[in-house]
N, CA and C of each residue as an Amber inpcrd file, in Angstrom:
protein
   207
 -21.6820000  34.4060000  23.6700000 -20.3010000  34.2060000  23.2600000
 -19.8280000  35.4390000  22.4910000 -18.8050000  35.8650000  22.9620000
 -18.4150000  37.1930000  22.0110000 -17.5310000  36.8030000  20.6570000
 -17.9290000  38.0160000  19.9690000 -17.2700000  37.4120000  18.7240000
 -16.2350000  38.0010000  18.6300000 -14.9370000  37.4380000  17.3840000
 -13.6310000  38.0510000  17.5950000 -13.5240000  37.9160000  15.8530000
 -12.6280000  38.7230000  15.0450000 -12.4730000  39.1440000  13.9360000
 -12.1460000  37.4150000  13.3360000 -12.7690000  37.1280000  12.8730000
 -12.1770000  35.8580000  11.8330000 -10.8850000  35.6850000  11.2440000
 -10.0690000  37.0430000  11.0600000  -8.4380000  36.6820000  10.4900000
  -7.9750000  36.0410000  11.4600000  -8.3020000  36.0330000  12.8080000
  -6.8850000  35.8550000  13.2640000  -7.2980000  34.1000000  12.8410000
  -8.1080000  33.1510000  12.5390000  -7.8900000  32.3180000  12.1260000
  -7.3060000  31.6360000  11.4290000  -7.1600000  32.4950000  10.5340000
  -6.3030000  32.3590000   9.2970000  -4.8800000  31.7660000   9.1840000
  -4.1170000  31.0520000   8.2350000  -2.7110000  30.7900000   8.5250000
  -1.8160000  31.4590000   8.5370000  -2.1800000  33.2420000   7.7530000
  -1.4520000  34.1740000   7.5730000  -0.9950000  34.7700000   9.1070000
  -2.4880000  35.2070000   9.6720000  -2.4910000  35.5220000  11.3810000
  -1.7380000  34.9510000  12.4190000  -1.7540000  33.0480000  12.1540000
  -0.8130000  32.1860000  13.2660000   0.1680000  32.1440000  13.1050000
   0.4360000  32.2370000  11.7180000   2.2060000  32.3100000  11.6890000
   2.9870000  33.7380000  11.8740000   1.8550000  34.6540000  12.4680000
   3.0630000  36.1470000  13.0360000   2.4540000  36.1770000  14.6600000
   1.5230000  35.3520000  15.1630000   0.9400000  35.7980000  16.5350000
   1.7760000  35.5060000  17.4400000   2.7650000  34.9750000  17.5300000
   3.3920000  35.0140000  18.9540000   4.8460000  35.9170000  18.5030000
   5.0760000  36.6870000  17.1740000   6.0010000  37.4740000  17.1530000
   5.3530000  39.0020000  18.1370000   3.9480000  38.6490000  16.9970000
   3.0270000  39.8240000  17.1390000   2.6720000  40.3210000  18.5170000
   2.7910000  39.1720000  19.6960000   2.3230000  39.5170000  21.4160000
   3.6340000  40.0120000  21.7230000   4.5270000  39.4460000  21.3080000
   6.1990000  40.1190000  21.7870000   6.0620000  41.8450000  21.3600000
   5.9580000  41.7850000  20.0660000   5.9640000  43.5980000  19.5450000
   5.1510000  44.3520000  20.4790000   4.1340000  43.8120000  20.7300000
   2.9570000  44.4630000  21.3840000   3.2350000  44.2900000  23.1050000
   3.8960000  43.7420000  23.4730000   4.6540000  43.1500000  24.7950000
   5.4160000  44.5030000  25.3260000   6.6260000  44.6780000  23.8840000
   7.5760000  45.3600000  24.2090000   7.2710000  46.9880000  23.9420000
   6.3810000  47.2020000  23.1620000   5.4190000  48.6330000  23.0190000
   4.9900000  48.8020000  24.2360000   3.8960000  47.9870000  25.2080000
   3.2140000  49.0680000  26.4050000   3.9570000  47.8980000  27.7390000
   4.7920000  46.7390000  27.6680000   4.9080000  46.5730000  28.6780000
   3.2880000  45.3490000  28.9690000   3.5100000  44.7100000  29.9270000
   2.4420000  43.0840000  30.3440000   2.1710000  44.0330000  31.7980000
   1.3930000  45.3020000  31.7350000   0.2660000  46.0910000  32.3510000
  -1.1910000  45.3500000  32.3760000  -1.5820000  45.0860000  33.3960000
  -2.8420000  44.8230000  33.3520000  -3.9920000  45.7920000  34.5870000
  -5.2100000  45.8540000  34.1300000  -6.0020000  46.7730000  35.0890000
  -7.0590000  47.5230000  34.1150000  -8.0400000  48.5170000  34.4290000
  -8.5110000  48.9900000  33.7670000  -8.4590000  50.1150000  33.0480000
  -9.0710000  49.4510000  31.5230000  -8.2350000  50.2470000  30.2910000
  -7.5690000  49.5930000  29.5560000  -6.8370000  48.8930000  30.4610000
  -5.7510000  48.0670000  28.9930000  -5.5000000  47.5300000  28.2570000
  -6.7600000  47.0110000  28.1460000  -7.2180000  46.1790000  26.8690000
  -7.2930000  47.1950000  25.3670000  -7.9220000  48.4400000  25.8320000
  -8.1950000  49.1650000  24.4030000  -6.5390000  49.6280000  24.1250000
  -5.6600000  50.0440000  25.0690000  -4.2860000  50.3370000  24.7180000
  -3.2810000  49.2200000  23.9050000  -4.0210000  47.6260000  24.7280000
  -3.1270000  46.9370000  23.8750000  -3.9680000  46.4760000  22.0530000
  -5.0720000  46.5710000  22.3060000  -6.0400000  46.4970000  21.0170000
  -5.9250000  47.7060000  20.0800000  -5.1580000  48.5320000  20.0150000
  -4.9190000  49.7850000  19.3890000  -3.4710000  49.8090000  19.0280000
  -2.8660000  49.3920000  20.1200000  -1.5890000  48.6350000  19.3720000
  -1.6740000  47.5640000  18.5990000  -1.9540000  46.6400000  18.7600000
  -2.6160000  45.5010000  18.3160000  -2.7490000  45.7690000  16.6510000
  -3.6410000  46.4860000  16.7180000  -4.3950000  47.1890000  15.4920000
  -2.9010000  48.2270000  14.5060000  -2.2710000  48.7600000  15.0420000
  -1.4750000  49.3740000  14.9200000  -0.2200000  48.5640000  13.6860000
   0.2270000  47.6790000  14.7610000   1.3000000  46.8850000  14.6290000
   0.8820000  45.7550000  13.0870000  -0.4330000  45.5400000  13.3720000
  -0.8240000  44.6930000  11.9990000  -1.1920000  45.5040000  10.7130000
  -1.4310000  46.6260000  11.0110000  -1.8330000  47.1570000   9.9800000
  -0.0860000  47.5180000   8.9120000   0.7220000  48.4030000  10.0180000
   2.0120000  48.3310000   9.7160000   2.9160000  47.5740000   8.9730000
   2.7210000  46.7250000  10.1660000   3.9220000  45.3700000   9.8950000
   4.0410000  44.4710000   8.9090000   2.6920000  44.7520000   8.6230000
   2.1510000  43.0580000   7.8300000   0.8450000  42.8840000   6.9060000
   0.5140000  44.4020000   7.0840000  -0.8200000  45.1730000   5.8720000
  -1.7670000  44.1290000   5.9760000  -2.1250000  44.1080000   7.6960000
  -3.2570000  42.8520000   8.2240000  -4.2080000  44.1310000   9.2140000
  -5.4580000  44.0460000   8.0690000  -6.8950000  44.8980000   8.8130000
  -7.3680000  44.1040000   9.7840000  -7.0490000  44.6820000  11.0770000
  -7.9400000  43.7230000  12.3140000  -8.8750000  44.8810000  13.0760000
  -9.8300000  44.4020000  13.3970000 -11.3990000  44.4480000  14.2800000
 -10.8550000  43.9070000  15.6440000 -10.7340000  45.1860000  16.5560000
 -11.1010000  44.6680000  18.0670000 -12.3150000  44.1240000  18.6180000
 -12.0220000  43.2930000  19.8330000 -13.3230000  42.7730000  20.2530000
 -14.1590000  43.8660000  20.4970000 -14.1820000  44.7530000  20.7650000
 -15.0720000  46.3440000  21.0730000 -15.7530000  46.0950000  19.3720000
 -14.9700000  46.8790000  18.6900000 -15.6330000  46.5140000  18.0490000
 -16.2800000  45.2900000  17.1820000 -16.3600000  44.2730000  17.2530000
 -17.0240000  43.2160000  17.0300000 -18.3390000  43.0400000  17.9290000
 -18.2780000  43.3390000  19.0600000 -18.9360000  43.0150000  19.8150000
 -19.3310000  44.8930000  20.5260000 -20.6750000  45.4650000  19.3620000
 -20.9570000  46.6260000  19.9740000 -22.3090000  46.2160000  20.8730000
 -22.0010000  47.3690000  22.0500000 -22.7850000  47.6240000  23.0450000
 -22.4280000  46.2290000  24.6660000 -21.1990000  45.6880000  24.1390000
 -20.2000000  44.8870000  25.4340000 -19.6860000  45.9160000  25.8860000
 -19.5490000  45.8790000  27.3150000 -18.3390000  47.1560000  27.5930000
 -17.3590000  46.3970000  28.1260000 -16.0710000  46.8360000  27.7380000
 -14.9820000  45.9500000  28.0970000 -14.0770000  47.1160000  29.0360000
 -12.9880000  46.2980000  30.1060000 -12.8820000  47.5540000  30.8410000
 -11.0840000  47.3360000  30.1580000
């Protein structure tokens, strides 16, 4: 089972996550294929750190030596 950063559990995390897929929506566009996971996880990362002074861990990194495409 891969692991995923524990904030987003949090109540702070659920109450911005479906603003948060829109921001991140309207940044690269609902692209899928390989690669695009680290583009939208870097936004991802980006947008929380910014927006909302929320430190998030991609699944990459949570989960070293998975390769994700």
């Amino acid at each position: 089972m891969l692991k995923y950063d524990p904030i987003e559990d949090t109540p702070e995390f659920q109450a911005i996550k479906e603003e948060l897929d829109k921001k991140i929506i309207a940044r690269i566009g609902e692209k899928h294929g390989m690669g695009y996971c680290h583009l939208y996880w870097s936004v991802k990362r980006n947008i929380l750190k910014k927006d909302y002074g929320i430190e998030w861990r991609s699944p990459a990194e949570m989960n070293p030596g998975v390769l994700f495409d």
